[in-house]
C-alpha positions as CSV (number, residue, x, y, z in Angstrom):
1,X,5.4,8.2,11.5
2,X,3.4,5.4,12.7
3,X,3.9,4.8,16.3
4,X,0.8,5.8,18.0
5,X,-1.4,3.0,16.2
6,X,-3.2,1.8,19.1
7,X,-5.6,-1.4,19.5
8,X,-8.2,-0.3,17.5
9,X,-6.6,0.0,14.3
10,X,-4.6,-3.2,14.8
11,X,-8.4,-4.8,16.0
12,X,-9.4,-3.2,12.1
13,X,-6.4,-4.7,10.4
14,X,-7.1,-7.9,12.0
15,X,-10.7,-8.2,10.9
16,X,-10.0,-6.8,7.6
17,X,-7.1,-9.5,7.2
18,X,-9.6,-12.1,8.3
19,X,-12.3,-11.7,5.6
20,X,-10.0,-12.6,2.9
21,X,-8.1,-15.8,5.2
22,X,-9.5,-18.3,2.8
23,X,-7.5,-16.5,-0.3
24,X,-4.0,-16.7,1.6
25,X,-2.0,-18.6,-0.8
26,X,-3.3,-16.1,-4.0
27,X,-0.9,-13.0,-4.7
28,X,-2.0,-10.9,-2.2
29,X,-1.0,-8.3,0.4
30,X,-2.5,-5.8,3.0
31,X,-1.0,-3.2,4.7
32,X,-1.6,-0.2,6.8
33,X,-0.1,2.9,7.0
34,X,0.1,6.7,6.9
35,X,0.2,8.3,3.4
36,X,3.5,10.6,3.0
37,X,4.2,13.4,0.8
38,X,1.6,14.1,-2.2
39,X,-0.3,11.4,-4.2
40,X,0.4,11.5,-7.8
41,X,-2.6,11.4,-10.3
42,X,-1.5,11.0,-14.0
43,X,-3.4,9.6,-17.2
44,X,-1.4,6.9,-19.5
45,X,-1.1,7.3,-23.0
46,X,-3.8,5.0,-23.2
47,X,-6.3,7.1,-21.0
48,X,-6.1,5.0,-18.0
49,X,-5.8,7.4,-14.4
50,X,-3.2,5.9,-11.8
51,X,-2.3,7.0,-9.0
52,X,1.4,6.6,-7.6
53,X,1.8,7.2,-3.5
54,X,4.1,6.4,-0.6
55,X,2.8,4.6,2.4
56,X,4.8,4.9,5.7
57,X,4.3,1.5,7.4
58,X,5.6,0.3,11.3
59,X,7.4,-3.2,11.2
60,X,5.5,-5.6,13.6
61,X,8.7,-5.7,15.9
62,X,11.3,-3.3,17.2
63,X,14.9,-3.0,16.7
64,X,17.9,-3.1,19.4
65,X,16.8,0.5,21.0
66,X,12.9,-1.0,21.4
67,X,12.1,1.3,18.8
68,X,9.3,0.7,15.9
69,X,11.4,1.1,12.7
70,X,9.6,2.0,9.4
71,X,9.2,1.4,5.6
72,X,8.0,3.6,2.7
73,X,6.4,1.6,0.3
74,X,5.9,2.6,-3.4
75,X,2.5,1.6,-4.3
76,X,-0.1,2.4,-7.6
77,X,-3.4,1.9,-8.5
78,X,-5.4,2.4,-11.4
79,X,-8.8,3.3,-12.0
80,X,-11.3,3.0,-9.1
81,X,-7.9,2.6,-6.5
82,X,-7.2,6.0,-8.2
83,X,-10.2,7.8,-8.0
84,X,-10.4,6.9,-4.9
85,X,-6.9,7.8,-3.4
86,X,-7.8,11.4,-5.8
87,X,-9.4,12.6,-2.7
88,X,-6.8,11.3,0.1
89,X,-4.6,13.8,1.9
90,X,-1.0,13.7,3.4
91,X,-0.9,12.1,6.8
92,X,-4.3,9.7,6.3
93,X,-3.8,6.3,7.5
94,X,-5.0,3.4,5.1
95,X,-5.4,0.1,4.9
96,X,-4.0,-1.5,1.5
97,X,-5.5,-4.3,-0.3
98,X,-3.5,-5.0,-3.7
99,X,-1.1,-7.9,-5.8
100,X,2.3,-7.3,-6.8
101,X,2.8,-7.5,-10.7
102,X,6.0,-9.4,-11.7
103,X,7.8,-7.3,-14.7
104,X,10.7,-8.3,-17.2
105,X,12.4,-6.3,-19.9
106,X,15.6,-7.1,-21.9
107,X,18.5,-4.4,-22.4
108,X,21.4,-4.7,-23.8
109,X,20.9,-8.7,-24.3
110,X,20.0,-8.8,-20.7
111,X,16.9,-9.8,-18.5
112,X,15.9,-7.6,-16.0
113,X,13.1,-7.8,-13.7
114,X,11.1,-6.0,-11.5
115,X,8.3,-6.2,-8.7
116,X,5.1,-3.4,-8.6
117,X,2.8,-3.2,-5.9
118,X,-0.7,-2.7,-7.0
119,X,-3.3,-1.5,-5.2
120,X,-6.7,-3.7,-5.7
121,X,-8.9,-1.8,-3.3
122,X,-8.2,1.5,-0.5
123,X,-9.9,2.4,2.8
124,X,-9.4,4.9,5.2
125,X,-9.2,3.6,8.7
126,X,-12.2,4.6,11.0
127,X,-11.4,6.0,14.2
128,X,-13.8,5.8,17.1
């Protein structure tokens, strides 16, 4: 649960958002948020690490009830993104740089397609 981000992360978020400005109209995303449950570390067949993880993250507005509602976000990254989220526990909040990978496959004479979030680059948020 997310609901006790105060200023200074959202001061972090905003600088870490600003950086990158200039590259707004690329396939991009950033987001912040508490990893839940385990992180998943697996090796393809082809020897590349991943790593698969959830990432609880607060909607900028709140519902009827004032409330902050949530999303869980599927996310993976490979290699580096991977070594790095090795090391991160349950609970740690992170900001998310990544692209989301557009994916087809045909079945039964039938296109389907599908959207991946990948992660490009992990931090933990400091806290002062």
């Amino acid at each position: 649960n997310c609901d006790n981000v105060d200023q200074q992360y959202v001061l972090y978020l905003y600088y870490y958002i600003s950086a990158s400005n200039y590259r707004r109209y690329m396939n991009e995303f950033t987001l912040l948020g508490k990893t839940v449950g385990n992180i998943e570390i697996k090796t393809s067949e082809s020897g590349t690490k991943y790593a698969n993880l959830l990432l609880d993250v607060r909607r900028p507005y709140k519902n009827k009830e004032g409330e902050y509602e949530h999303d869980v976000i599927s996310l993976t990254g490979f290699k580096n993104a991977a070594d790095f989220l090795e090391n991160v526990s349950e609970g740690s909040m992170l900001t998310v740089k990544g692209h989301i990978s557009a994916n087809s496959y045909t079945k039964d004479g039938r296109i389907f397609y599908s959207n991946s979030m990948i992660i490009d680059r992990a931090d933990y948020v400091p806290t002062y």
